[in-house]
Each structure stands twice: as structure tokens, then as C-alpha cells.
LOMIMI-896724 format. One record per residue (C-alpha): residue number from 0; residue in three letters; x, y, z. Coordinates in steps of 0.2 Angstrom, whole numbers, plus 5000, padded with zeros to 4 digits. Each point is the difference from the previous one (the first is absolute). Layout:
<NUM, ALA, <X, Y, Z>>
...
***
This chain:
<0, UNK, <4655, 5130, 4789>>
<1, UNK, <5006, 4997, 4981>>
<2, UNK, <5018, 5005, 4996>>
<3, UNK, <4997, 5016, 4993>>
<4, UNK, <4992, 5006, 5016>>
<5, UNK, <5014, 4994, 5013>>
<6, UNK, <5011, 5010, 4987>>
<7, UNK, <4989, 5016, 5003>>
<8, UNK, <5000, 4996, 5019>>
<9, UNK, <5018, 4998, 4998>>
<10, UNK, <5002, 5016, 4991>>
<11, UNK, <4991, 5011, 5012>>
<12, UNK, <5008, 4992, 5013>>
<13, UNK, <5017, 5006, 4996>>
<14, UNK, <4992, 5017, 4997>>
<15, UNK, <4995, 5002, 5017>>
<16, UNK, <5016, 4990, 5009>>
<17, UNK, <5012, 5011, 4992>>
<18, UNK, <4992, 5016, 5001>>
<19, UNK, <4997, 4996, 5019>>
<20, UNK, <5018, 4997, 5001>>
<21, UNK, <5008, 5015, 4991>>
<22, UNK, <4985, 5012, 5009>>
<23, UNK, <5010, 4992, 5016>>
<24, UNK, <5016, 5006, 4996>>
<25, UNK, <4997, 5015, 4994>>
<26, UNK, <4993, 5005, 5017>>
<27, UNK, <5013, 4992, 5010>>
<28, UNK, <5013, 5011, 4988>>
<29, UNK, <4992, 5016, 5006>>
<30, UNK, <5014, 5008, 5009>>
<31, UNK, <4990, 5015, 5007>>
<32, UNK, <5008, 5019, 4999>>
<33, UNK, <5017, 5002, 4997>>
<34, UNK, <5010, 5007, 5011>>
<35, UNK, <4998, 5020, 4997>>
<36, UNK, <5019, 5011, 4997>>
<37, UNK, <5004, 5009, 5018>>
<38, UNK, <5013, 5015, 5004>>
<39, UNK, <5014, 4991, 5009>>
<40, UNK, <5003, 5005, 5017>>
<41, UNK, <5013, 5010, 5006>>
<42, UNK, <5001, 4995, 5015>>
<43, UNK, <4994, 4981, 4997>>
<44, UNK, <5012, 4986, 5009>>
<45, UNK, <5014, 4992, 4991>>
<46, UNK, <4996, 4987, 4989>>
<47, UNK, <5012, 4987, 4999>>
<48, UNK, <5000, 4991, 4982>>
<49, UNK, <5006, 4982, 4999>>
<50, UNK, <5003, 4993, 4983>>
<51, UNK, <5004, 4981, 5001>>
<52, UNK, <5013, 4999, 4983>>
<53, UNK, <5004, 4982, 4992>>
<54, UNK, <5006, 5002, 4982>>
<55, UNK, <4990, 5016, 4997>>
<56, UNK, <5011, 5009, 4988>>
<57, UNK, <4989, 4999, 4989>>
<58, UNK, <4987, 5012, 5011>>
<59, UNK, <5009, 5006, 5015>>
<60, UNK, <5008, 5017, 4993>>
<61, UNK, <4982, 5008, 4992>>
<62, UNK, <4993, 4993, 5019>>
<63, UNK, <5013, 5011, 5009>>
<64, UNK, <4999, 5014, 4988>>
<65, UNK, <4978, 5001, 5003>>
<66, UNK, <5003, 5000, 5019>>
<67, UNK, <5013, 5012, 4999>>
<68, UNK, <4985, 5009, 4990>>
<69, UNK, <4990, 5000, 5016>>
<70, UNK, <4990, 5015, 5004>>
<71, UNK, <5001, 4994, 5017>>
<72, UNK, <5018, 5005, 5007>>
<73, UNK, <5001, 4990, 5016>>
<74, UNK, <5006, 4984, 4996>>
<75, UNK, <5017, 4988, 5000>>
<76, UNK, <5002, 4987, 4987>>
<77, UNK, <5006, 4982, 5004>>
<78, UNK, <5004, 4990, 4987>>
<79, UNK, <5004, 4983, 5006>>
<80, UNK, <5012, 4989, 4987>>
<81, UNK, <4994, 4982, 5000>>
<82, UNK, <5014, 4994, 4994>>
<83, UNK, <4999, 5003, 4981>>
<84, UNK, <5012, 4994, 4988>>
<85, UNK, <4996, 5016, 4987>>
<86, UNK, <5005, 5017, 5002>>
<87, UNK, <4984, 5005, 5013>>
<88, UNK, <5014, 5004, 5014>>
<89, UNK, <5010, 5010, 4988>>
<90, UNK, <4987, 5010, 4995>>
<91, UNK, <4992, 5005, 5015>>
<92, UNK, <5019, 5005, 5007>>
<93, UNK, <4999, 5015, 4985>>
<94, UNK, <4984, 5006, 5011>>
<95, UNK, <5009, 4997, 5018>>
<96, UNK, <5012, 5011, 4994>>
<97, UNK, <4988, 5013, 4996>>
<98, UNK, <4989, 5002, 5010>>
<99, UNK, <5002, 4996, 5020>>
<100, UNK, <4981, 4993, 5004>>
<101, UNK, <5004, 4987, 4991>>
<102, UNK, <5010, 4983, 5006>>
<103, UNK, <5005, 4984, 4991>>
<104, UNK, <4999, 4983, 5013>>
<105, UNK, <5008, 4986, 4996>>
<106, UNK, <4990, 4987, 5005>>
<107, UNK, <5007, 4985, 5012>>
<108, UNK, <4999, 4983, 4995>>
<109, UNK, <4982, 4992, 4999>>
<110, UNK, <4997, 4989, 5016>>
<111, UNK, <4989, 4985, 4998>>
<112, UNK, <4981, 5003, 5000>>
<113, UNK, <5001, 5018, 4993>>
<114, UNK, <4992, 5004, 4984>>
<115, UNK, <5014, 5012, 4993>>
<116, UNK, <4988, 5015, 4998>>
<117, UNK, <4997, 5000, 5017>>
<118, UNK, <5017, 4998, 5008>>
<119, UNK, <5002, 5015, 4988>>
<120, UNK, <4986, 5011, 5007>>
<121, UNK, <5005, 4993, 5017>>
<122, UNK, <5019, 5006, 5000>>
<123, UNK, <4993, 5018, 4992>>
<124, UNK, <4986, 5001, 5012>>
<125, UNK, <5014, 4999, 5016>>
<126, UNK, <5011, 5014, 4992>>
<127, UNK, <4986, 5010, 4996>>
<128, UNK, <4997, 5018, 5011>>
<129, UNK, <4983, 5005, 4993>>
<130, UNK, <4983, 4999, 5008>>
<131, UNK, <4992, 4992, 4985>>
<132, UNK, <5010, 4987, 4990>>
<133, UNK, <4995, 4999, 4981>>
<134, UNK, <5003, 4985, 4994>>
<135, UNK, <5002, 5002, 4980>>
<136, UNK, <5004, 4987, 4987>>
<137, UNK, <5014, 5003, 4987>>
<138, UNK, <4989, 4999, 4988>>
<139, UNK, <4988, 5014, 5005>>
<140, UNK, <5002, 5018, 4992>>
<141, UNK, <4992, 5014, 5011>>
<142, UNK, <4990, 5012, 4993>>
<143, UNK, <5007, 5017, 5010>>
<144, UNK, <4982, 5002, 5014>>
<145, UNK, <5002, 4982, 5003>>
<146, UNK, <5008, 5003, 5015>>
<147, UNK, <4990, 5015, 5006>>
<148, UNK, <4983, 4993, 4996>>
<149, UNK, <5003, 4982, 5007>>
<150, UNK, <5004, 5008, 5020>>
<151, UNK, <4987, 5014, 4996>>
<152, UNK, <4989, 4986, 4997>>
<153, UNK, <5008, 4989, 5013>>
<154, UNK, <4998, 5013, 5014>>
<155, UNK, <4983, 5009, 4995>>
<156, UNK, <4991, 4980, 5001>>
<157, UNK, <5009, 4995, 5013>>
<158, UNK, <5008, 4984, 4992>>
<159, UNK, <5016, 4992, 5009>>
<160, UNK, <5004, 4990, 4982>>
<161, UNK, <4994, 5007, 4983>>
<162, UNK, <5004, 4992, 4985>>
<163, UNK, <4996, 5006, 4981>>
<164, UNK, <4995, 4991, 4984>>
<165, UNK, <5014, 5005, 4988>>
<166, UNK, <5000, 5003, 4982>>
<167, UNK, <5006, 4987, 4989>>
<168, UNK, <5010, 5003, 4986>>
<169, UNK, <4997, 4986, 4986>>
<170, UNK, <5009, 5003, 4988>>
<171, UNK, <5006, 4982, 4990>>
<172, UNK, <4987, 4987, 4993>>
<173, UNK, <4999, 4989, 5012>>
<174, UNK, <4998, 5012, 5014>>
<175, UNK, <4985, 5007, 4991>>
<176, UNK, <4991, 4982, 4998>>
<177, UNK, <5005, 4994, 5017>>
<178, UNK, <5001, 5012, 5013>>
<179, UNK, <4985, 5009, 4999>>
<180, UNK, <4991, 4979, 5002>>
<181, UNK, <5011, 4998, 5014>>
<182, UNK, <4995, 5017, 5009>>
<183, UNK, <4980, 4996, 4995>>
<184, UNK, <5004, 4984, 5010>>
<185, UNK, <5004, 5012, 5016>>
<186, UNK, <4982, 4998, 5003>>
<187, UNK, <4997, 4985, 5003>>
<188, UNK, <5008, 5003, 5015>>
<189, UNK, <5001, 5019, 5007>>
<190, UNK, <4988, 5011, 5001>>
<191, UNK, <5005, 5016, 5002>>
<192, UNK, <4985, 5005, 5012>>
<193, UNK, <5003, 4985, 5011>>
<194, UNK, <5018, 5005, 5002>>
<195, UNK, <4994, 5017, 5007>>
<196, UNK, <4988, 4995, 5009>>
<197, UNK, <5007, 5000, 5019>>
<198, UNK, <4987, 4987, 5004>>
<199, UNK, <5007, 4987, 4990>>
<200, UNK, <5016, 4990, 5000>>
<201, UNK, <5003, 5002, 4983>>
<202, UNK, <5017, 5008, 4996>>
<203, UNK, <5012, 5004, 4987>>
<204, UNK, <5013, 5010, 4992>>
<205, UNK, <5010, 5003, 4985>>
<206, UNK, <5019, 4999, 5003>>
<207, UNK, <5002, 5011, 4987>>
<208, UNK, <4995, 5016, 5009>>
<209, UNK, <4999, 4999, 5020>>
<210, UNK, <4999, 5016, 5012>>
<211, UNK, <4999, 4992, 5019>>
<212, UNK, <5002, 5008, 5015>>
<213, UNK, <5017, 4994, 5009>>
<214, UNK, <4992, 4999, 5018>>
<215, UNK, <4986, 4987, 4994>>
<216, UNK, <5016, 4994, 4988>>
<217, UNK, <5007, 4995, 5018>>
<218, UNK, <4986, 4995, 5009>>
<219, UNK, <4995, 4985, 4986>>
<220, UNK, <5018, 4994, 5000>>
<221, UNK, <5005, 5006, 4983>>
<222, UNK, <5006, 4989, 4987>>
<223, UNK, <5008, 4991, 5014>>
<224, UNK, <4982, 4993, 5003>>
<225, UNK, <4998, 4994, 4983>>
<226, UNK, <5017, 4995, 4994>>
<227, UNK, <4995, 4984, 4987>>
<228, UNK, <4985, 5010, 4993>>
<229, UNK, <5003, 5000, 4982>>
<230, UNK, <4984, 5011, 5000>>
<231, UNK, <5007, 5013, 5011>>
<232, UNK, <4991, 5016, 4995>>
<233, UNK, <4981, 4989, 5006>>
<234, UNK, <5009, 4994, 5016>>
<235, UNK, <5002, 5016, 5006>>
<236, UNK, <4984, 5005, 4996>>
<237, UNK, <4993, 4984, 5009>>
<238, UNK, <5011, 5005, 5017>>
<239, UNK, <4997, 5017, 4998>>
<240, UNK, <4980, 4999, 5001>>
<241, UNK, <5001, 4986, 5011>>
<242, UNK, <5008, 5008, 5013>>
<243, UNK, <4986, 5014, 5001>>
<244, UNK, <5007, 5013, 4989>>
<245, UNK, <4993, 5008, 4984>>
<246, UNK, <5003, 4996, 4981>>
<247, UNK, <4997, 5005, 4983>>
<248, UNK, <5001, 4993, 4983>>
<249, UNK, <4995, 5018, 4989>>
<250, UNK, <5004, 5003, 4981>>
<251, UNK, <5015, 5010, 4998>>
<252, UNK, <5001, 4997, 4982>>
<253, UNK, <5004, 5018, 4994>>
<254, UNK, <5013, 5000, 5013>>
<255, UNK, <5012, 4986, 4997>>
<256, UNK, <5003, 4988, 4984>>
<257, UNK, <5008, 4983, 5001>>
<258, UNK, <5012, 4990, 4987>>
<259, UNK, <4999, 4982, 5006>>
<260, UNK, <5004, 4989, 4983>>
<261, UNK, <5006, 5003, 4985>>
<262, UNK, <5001, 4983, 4995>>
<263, UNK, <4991, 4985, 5001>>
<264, UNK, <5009, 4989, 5011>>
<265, UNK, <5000, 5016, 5011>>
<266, UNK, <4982, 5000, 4999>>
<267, UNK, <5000, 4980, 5004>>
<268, UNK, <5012, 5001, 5015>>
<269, UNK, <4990, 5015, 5009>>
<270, UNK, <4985, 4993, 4998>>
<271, UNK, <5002, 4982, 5003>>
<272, UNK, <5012, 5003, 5018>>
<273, UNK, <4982, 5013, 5005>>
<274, UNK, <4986, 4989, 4994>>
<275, UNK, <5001, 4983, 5013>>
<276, UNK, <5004, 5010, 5015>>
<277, UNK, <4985, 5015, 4996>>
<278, UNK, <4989, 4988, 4998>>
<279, UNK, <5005, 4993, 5020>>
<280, UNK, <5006, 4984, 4995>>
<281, UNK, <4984, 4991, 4994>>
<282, UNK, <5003, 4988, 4988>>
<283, UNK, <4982, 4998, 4995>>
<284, UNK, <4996, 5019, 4996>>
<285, UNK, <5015, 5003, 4989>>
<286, UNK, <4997, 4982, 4989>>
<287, UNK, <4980, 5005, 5000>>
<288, UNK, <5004, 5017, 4994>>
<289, UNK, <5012, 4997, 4988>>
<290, UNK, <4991, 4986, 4991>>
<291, UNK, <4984, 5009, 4999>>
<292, UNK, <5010, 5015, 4992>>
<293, UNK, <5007, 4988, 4987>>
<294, UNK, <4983, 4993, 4997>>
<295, UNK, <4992, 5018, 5000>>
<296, UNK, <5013, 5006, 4989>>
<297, UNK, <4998, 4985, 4986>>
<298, UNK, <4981, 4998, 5003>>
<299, UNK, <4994, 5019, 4998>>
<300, UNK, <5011, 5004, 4982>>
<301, UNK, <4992, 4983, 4995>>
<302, UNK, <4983, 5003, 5005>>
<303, UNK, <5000, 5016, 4988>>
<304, UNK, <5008, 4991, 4986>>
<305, UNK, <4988, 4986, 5001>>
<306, UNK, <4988, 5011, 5001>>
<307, UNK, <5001, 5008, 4983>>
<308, UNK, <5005, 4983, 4990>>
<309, UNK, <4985, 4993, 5008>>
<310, UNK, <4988, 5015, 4992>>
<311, UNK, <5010, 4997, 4984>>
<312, UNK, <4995, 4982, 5002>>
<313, UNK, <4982, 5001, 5005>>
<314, UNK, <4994, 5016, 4998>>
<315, UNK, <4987, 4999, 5009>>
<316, UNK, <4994, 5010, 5017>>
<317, UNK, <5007, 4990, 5015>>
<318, UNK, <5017, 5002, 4989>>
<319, UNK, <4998, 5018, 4999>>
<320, UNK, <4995, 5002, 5018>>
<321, UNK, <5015, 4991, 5005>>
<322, UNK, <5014, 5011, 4989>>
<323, UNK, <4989, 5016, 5008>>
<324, UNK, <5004, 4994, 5019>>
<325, UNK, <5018, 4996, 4994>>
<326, UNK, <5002, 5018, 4993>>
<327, UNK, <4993, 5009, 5013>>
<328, UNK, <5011, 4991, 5014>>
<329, UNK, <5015, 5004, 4987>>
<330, UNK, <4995, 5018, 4997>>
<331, UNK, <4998, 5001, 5020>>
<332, UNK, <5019, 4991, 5002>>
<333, UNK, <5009, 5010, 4991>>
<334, UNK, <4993, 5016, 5006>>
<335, UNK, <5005, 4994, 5017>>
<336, UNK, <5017, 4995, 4994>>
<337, UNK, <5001, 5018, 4988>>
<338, UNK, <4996, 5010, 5016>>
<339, UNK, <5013, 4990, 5011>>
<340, UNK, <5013, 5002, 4985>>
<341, UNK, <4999, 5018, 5002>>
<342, UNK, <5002, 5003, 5016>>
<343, UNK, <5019, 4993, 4994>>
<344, UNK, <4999, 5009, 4986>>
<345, UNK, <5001, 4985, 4989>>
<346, UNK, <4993, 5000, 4982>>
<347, UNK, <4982, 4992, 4998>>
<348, UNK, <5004, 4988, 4988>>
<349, UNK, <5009, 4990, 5015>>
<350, UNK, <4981, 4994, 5007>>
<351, UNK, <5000, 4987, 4988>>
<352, UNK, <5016, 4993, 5008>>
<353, UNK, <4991, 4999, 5016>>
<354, UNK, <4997, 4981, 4998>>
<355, UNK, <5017, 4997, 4997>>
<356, UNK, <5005, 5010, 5016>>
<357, UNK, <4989, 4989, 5010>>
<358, UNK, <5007, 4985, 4993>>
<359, UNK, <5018, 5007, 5006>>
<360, UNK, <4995, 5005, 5015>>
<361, UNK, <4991, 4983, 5005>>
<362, UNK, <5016, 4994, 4994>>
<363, UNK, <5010, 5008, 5012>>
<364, UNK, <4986, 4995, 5014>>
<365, UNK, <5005, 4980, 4998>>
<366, UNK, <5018, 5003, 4997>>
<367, UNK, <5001, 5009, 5018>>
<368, UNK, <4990, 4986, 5006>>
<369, UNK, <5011, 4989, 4991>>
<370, UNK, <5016, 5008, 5008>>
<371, UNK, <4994, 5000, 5020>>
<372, UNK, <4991, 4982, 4999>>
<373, UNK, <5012, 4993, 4993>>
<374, UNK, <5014, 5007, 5011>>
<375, UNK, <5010, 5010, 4988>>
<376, UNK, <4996, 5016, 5009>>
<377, UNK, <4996, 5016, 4991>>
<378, UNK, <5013, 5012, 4991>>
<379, UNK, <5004, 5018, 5001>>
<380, UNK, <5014, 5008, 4996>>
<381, UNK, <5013, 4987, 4999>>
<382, UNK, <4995, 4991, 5017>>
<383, UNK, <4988, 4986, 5004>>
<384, UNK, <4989, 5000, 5015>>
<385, UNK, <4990, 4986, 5006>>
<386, UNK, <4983, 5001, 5004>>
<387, UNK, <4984, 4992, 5007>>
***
């Protein structure tokens, strides 16, 4: 085979390998109906909302003001100080005073082996009076059903834990060019129909928005029985189905936004203290994936720009055959990328950073790999837990 051929070969296989993969994803990223808007119950059990609160001033007042929006009336708020240094507990005092469903707990020191959300959610969770704990992240700003259509939904199917893809709202550069990379990357290891499939072991939750009713709470030991998981919101999950009850993982999009970053090192620090553990610790799959994304993301924008300097060179057909596989893998791309981008409501022009994002987010793969191999431990939120 002469040179020009392996380069044709070559060509086409990129094609194929990288449509294959981003067919893949877009499947695995199908999150199935979104949860439909129900009348709230009148006579539907008290809820009892925990919000675990470390240096959250930035988020905690509009998150008490969108519960307080709830159409659902049943519910008590417990918002659990985790010993912030900013003015969280100050401002969630001018809501105490307001309004008596709501209650401000300071949290006790954090005993060795606890992961300091959970000893939060752990200290709200034996206060709490409700037949359902919500357990809602500072960060999260319910929509006004949310609520009433999660323990509609909850009851009609059955489910003992549900949980909700939120809405993110990505509104700086960085957010745009990394997070929606980093949420892609989700499937490569949930899938959502696995997760709801009772048949299966696979679980998983996210923190941000859980409903969970308090007996099956009990029965799994709580946040008691997961104490150093810096993954909290999946180890329940995991207990939760393992024990024999029901969970689901549904799109609740319309229902509830989230504000995680604003910054970069924000970004960095979430990302890199999630991405070791949710990938279960394997060394191997997190170096593997990370390098084939850095060699994806430098070997795909240079395939297409070979491409077209190798027509202007030869101008013959095997050039031009190659620029045409190029282009339509590109034109496919960033119609993937253009459709994901939208569903954040992120401009289009931000697909062409997507290989950028990828280089990031590999980035933030070795550096967590870095952190728990080497025995630093992983960061969050000004403490340091140590990992395996």
C-alpha cells in the first residue's frame, strides 16, 4: 500500500471512529421524558427540606426564596451551617425570623472519616420531622412544581429515591467551553436506562436535587452508612437499589436550575474532587480516557486542516477525498456540539471551542489522578479528603 493510500485508509478511518463515538454519546445523553408539571397535593405528607450550607452566600438567599415559592405547601426547611466563614448564617437568620418552617443548624464539629456534606445532611436528617427528606444543594433554584411534580412523580411510579437532571446555568467562558465536555463525559459512565432499570445494579444520583423517602432513609443507614463518600448523592443510590428498593434518575430540567462555577478554579476544584472517585478508583480508565481525549482533541482539528493544505498541495483526488471525510466528520461535530450547546442555551459559535474543552477536561482527569495517587487527597471547599 503506497503512502497516498494508508493516508486515505487513514482518513476514512477517522471518519468512521469518530462518528461511531459521538453516535455513542448522543444515545447515552438521551434522558427520556421530562418529568410532566403536577397540582400539588393538599393533603401530601410533609416534606422535609435539607440544605447542607458552606460559604453559600453567594446562592443561599435566591435558593430559600424558590422553596418558599413552592406550590406544594407541606414542607419545613433545614438549612444546615457547615461552618462558613461568609455571611450564609446571617442570611439565612433574616428568613428564620420570617417564616417558622424554616430552621438554621449549626453544624457540630466534623469528626474524622466524615466527608463534611454528609455530616451536614446527616445532622439535618435527625432533626428532620417529614416523611420524605429533600435533600437540595445551595446552589439549586427551584422552579415553583418542583416540589409537587417530583412526589407526584415519586408516588404515581412507585420510586422510594428519585432524583432530577437539573438545568445548568452557564453563564461565564469557561463554563461554556468546559462544562457542557465534562457532562458529555457522563456517558461514559451512566446510563440513564440502566439506572432505572430494577434489574441492574447500576445506581446514581445527583446531590443537587434528591427526594427520598425517610423510612427507606432509615433502613439503609443514611449518611451514617456512607460518611467518607466524597460522592455522596451516587452512594445513596447504590444503598438505596441494593437494598431492594426503587430508584430513578428522570430529567427535571424545566424544573430546577443550578449555578455551580462562576470561575475557573471553581470549575477545576468540582471537577477534579468528582472525577477519580466516579470513575470507582481505576487508575487505568481515567489515564486511558484522558489521553485518548487529548489525542482526539489534537488529532481531529489536524486531521481537517491537513486535509485542506494537502489538496492545496496535490490537488489531486485521494486529497480531495480526504478534505471531504474531514468535513463531513466536522459538519457532523459541530452539529452535535451546536445541539448540546443549546440545550444550555449557549451561543453556537462555542462548538468550535469544543476541542479546547476537551483538552481542559482531560486535564482535570490527570490532575485528580494526580492528587489521590500521589496522596494529596482531593479538594472541596476548603478541606482535603484522602482517597483511594
Amino acid at each position: 500500500m503506497g503512502w497516498t493510500a494508508a493516508l486515505v485508509a487513514l482518513s476514512t478511518l477517522l471518519l468512521l471512529s469518530g462518528s461511531a463515538l459521538i453516535l455513542w454519546i448522543e444515545r447515552h445523553l438521551d434522558f427520556g421524558a421530562p418529568i410532566p408539571v403536577s397540582p400539588p397535593d393538599p393533603d401530601g405528607p410533609l416534606i422535609s427540606i435539607l440544605i447542607p450550607a458552606r460559604n453559600e452566600s453567594r446562592n443561599i438567599r435566591r435558593c430559600i426564596e424558590c422553596v418558599r415559592a413552592q406550590t406544594y405547601s407541606r414542607w419545613e426547611m433545614i438549612v444546615i451551617d457547615d461552618h462558613s466563614t461568609d455571611d450564609t448564617p446571617g442570611i439565612v437568620s433574616t428568613f428564620t425570623a420570617q417564616d417558622p418552617r424554616i430552621r438554621l443548624l449549626r453544624s457540630r464539629p466534623l469528626p474524622a472519616g466524615w466527608v463534611g456534606k454528609s455530616h451536614a445532611l446527616a445532622q439535618g436528617a435527625e432533626v428532620a420531622q417529614g416523611d420524605w427528606l429533600c435533600l437540595l444543594d445551595a446552589d439549586t433554584f427551584a422552579a415553583p412544581d418542583l416540589l409537587a411534580s417530583t412526589h407526584h412523580e415519586a408516588r404515581i411510579r412507585g420510586a422510594d429515591l428519585l432524583s432530577i437532571l437539573t438545568n445548568q446555568e452557564l453563564n461565564s467562558f469557561w463554563e461554556r467551553i468546559i462544562s457542557p465536555v465534562a457532562f458529555s463525559g457522563l456517558a461514559f459512565v451512566y446510563d440513564l436506562k440502566r439506572i432505572n432499570d430494577p434489574r441492574v445494579p447500576d445506581a446514581m444520583a445527583i446531590g443537587q436535587f434528591i427526594l427520598i423517602r425517610r423510612s427507606v432513609y432509615d433502613e439503609t443507614g443514611g449518611h451514617h452508612a456512607l460518611s467518607d463518600s466524597i460522592l455522596e448523592d451516587r452512594a445513596i443510590a447504590e444503598t438505596v437499589k441494593r437494598a431492594g428498593h426503587t430508584i430513578l434518575l428522570i430529567d427535571g430540567r424545566a424544573l430546577a436550575s443550578v449555578r455551580m462555577h462562576t470561575s475557573l478554579k471553581e470549575i477545576w476544584e468540582s471537577w477534579v474532587k468528582t472525577i477519580y472517585p466516579g470513575l470507582r478508583g481505576q487508575p487505568e480508565t481515567v489515564l486511558c480516557v484522558a489521553g485518548a481525549a487529548i489525542i482526539g482533541a489534537v488529532i481531529f482539528p489536524a486531521w481537517w486542516v491537513a486535509a485542506w493544505i494537502g489538496l492545496a498541495l496535490a490537488r489531486n483526488l485521494p486529497a480531495a477525498l480526504i478534505l471531504l471525510e474531514a468535513s463531513i466528520f466536522w459538519a457532523y461535530f459541530l452539529r452535535n456540539r451546536i445541539s448540546d450547546l443549546a440545550s444550555y442555551k449557549i451561543p453556537a459559535p462555542y462548538a468550535l471551542a469544543a476541542p479546547l474543552g476537551i483538552i481542559y477536561f482531560s486535564s482535570m482527569m490527570l490532575d485528580s489522578y494526580r492528587r489521590v495517587r500521589s496522596g494529596r487527597g482531593l479538594t472541596w471547599k476548603g478541606r482535603t479528603y484522602l482517597t483511594k
